[in-house]
C-alpha positions as CSV (number, residue, x, y, z in Angstrom):
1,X,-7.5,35.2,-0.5
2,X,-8.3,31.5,-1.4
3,X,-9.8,29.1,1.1
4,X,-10.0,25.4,1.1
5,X,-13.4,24.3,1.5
6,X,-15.6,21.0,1.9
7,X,-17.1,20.5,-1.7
8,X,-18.0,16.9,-1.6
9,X,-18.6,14.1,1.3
10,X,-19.3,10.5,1.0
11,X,-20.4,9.6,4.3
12,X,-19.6,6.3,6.3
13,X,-19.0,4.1,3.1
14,X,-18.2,0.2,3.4
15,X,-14.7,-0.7,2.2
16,X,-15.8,-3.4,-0.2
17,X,-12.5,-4.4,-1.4
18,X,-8.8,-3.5,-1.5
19,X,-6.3,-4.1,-4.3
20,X,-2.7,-3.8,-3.4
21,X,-1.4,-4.3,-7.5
22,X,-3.2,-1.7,-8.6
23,X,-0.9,1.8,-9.3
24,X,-3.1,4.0,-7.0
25,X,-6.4,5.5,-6.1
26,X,-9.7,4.9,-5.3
27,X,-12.2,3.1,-7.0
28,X,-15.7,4.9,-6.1
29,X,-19.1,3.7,-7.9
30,X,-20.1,5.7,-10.3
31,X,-23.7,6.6,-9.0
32,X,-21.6,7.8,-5.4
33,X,-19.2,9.9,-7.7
34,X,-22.0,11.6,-9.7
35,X,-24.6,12.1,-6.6
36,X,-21.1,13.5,-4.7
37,X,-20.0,15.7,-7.6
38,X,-16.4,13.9,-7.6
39,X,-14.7,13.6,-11.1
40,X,-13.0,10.7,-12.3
41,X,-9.1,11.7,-11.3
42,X,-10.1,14.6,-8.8
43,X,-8.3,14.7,-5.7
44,X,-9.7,12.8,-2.6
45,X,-8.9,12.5,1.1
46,X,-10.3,9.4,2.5
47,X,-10.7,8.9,6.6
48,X,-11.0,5.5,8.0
49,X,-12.9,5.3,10.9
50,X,-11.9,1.7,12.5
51,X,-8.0,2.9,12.3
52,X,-7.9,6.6,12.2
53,X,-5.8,6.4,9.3
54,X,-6.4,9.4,6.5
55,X,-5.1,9.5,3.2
56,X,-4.9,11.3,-0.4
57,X,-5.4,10.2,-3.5
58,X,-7.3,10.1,-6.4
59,X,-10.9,9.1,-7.7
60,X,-11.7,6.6,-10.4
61,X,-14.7,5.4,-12.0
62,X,-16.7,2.3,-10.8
63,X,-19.5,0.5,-12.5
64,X,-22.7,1.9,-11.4
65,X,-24.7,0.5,-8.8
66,X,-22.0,-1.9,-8.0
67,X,-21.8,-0.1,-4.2
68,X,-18.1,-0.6,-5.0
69,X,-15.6,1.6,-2.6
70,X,-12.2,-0.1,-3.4
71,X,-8.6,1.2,-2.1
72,X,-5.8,0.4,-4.9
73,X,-2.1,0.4,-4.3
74,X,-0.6,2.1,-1.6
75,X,-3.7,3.5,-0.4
76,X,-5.0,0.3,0.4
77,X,-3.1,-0.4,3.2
78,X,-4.6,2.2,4.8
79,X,-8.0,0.3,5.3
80,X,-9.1,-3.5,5.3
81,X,-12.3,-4.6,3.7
82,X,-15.6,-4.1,6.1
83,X,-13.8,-0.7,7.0
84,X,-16.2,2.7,7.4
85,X,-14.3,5.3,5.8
86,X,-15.4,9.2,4.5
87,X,-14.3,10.3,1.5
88,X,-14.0,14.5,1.1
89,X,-13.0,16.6,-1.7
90,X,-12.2,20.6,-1.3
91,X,-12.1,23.2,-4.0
92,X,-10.4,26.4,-3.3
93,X,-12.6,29.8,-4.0
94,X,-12.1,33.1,-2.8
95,X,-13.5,34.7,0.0
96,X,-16.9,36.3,-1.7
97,X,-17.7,32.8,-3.0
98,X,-17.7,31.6,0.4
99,X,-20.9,31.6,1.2
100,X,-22.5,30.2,-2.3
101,X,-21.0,27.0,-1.8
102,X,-22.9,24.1,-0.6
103,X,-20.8,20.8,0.2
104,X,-23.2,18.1,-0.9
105,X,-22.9,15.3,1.7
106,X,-24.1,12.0,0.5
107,X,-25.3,9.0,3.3
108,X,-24.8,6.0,2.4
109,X,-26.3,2.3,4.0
110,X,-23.9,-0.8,4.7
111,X,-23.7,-1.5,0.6
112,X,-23.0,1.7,-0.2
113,X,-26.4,2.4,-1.6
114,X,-27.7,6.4,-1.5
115,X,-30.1,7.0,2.1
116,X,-31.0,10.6,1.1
């Protein structure tokens, strides 16, 4: 049997921009994506925590340090800019594996900068 499992958190990021013209995703900087083990294009669920709103998409690549968390296309009208959200990503192993996997959870501060 497979199960879904929490592989990666980004916890309580800032919203720092939305960009409605864009075809899709979620721009994440790249020192966030690295620390968080999320690949440019992986699958994403993102959970704003001012509306309630959650969503799917996918990851892309921001400049580094830049703090930048950025809703594209449709996804951004699912948060407005000042917006906490957390972004999650699951990979699916099989029962034994369970227990070897440890979700890394990244804190971040108001500008998106690393706390632990």
């Amino acid at each position: 049997m497979l199960r879904t499992i929490l592989k990666s958190k980004i916890h309580r990021a800032h919203v720092i921009e939305t960009n409605l013209n864009y075809e899709g995703s979620i721009t994440i900087d790249a020192d966030l994506m690295e620390k968080a083990d999320i690949l440019p294009g992986e699958k994403v669920e993102v959970f704003n925590l001012n509306n309630g709103h959650r969503l799917e998409t996918y990851a892309i690549i921001g400049r580094a340090g830049s703090g930048m968390i950025c809703l594209n296309g449709p996804a951004s009208r699912g948060a407005c800019v000042g917006d906490e959200v957390i972004i999650v990503s699951y990979v699916l192993v099989e029962d034994k594996e369970v227990k070897a996997i440890k979700p890394k959870i990244i804190n971040v501060d108001g500008s998106n900068r690393i706390k632990n």
